[in-house]
C-alpha positions in Angstrom: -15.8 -8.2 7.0 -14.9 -11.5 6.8 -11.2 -12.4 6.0 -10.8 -15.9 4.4 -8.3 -15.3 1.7 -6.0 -13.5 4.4 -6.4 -16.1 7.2 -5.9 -19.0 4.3 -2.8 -17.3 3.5 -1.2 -16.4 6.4 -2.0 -20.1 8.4 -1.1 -22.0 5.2 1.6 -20.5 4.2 3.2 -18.3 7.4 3.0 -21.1 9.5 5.8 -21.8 12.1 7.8 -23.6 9.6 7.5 -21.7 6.6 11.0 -20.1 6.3 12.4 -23.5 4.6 10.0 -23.0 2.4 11.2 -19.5 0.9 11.1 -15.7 1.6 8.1 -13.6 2.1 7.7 -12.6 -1.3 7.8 -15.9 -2.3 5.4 -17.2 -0.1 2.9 -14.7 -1.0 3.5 -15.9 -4.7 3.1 -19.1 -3.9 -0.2 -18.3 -2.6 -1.6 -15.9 -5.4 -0.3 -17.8 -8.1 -2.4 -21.1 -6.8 -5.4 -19.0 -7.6 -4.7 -15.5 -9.6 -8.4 -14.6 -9.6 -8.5 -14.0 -5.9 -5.5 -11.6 -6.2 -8.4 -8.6 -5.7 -10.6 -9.9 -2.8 -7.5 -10.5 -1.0 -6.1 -7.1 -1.8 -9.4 -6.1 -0.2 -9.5 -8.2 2.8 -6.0 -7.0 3.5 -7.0 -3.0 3.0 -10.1 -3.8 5.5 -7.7 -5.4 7.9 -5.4 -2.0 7.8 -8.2 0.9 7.9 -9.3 -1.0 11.4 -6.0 -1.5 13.2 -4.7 2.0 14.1 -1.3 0.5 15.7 1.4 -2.0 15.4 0.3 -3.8 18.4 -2.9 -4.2 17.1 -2.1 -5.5 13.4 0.6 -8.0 15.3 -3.1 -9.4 17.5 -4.8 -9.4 14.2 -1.7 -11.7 12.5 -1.4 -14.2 15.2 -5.2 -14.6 15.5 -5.4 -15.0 12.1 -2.6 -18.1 12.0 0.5 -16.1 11.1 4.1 -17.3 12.5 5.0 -14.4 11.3 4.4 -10.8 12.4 6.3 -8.4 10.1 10.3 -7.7 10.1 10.6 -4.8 12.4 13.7 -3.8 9.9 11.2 -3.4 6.6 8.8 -1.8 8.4 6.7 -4.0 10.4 3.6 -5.6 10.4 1.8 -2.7 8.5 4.6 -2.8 5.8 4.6 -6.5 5.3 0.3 -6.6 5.0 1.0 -3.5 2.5 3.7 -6.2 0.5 0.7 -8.5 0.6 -1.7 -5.9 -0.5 1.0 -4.5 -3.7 1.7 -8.3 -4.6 -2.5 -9.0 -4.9 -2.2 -6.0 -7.5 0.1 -7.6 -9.5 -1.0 -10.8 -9.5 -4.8 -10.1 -10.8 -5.8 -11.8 -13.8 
């Protein structure tokens, strides 16, 4: 499966700058709100991304490939928790 939405998110808006641009949650916003009816095909494209990575290690390979500065905070759970944040943020965000 092909992952545009994710890879459009995380190298537009987790790029190696993107912490003077606002927290997490707010980047993720930032990103749904731009285009609400994507919310679910995201939320998808993130799911597929977490049933085929069966470590840490892995999802951190799958992040940086896919343009992300940013791999998770290991103190809120990582790079499994922060897709997940992605994933619950889609969910509210669909129109």
């Amino acid at each position: 499966m092909d992952t545009p939405l994710l890879e459009n998110l995380l190298g537009a808006y987790f790029h190696p700058d993107w912490r003077h641009e606002g927290t997490e949650q707010q980047q993720i916003d930032a990103f749904l709100q731009a285009d609400p009816e994507l919310a679910e095909q995201l939320r998808k494209e993130v799911d597929h991304v977490l049933a085929g990575a069966p470590s840490d290690e892995a999802l951190e390979s799958v992040l940086w490939h896919k343009g992300s500065y940013y791999l998770g905070d290991p103190e809120r759970g990582g790079p499994r928790a922060f897709l997940e944040r992605i994933a619950e943020r889609a969910r509210t965000h669909g129109p």
